[in-house]
C-alpha positions as a LaTeX table, in Angstrom:
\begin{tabular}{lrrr}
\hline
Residue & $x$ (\AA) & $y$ (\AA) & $z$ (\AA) \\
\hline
Unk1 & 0.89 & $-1.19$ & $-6.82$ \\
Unk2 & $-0.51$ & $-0.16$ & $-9.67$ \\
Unk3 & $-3.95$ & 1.44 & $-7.92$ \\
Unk4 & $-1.99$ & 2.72 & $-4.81$ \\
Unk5 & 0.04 & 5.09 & $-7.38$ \\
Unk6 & $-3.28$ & 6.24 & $-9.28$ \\
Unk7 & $-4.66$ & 7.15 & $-5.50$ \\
Unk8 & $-1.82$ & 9.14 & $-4.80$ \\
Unk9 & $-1.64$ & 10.53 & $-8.62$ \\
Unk10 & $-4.85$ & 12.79 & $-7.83$ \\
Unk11 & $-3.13$ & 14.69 & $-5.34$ \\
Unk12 & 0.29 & 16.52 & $-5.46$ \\
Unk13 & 2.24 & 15.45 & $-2.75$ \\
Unk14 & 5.50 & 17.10 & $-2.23$ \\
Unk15 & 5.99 & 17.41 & 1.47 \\
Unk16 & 4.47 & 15.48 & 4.64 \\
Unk17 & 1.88 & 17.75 & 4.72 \\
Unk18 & 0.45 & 17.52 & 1.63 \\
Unk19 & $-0.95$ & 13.86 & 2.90 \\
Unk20 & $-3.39$ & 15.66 & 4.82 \\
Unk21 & $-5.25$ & 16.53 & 1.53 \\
Unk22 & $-5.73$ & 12.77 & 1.04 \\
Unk23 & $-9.75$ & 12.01 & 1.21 \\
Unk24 & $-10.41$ & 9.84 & 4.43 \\
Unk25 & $-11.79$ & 7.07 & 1.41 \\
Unk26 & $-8.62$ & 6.85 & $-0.56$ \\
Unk27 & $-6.46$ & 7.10 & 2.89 \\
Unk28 & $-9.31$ & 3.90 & 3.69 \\
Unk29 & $-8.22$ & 2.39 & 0.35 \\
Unk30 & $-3.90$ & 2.99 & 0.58 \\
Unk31 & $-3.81$ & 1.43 & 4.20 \\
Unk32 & $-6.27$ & $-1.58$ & 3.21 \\
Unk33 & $-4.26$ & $-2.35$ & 0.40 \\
Unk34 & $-0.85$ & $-1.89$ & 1.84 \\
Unk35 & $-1.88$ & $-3.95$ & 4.81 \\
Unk36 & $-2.85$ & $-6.27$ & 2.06 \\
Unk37 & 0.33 & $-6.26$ & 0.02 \\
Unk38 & 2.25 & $-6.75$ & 2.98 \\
Unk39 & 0.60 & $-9.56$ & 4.15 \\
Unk40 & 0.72 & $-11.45$ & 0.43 \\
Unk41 & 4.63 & $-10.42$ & 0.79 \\
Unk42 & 4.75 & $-12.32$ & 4.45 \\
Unk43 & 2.58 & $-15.31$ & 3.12 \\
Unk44 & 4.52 & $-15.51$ & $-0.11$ \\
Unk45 & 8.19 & $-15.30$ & 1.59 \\
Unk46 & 6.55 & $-18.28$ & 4.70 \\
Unk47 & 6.00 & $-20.45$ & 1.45 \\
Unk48 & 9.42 & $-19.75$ & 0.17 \\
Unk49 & 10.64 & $-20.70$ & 3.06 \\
Unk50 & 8.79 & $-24.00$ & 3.55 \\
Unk51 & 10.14 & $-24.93$ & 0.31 \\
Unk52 & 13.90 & $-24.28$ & 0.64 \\
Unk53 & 13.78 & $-26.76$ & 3.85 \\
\hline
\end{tabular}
């Protein structure tokens, strides 16, 4: 979480809009590791799962 925020802390982002400012390589970064956070969330929560049956 910590890199997503200092991607978004070079820009100032105060409505929808201001996204668009976003550099196609940091947007490339933000959904790479979101997609990746989510995916350690859904592997993570399957384990905790596993366990608690």
């Amino acid at each position: 979480m910590c890199s997503l925020n200092e991607v978004l802390g070079k820009y100032e982002i105060e409505t929808f809009n201001d996204y668009k400012k976003i550099s196609n390589s940091d947007l490339n970064f933000l959904i790479e590791a979101y997609i990746k956070l989510c995916n350690d969330i859904k592997a993570e929560l399957k384990n905790t799962a596993e366990i608690q049956y």
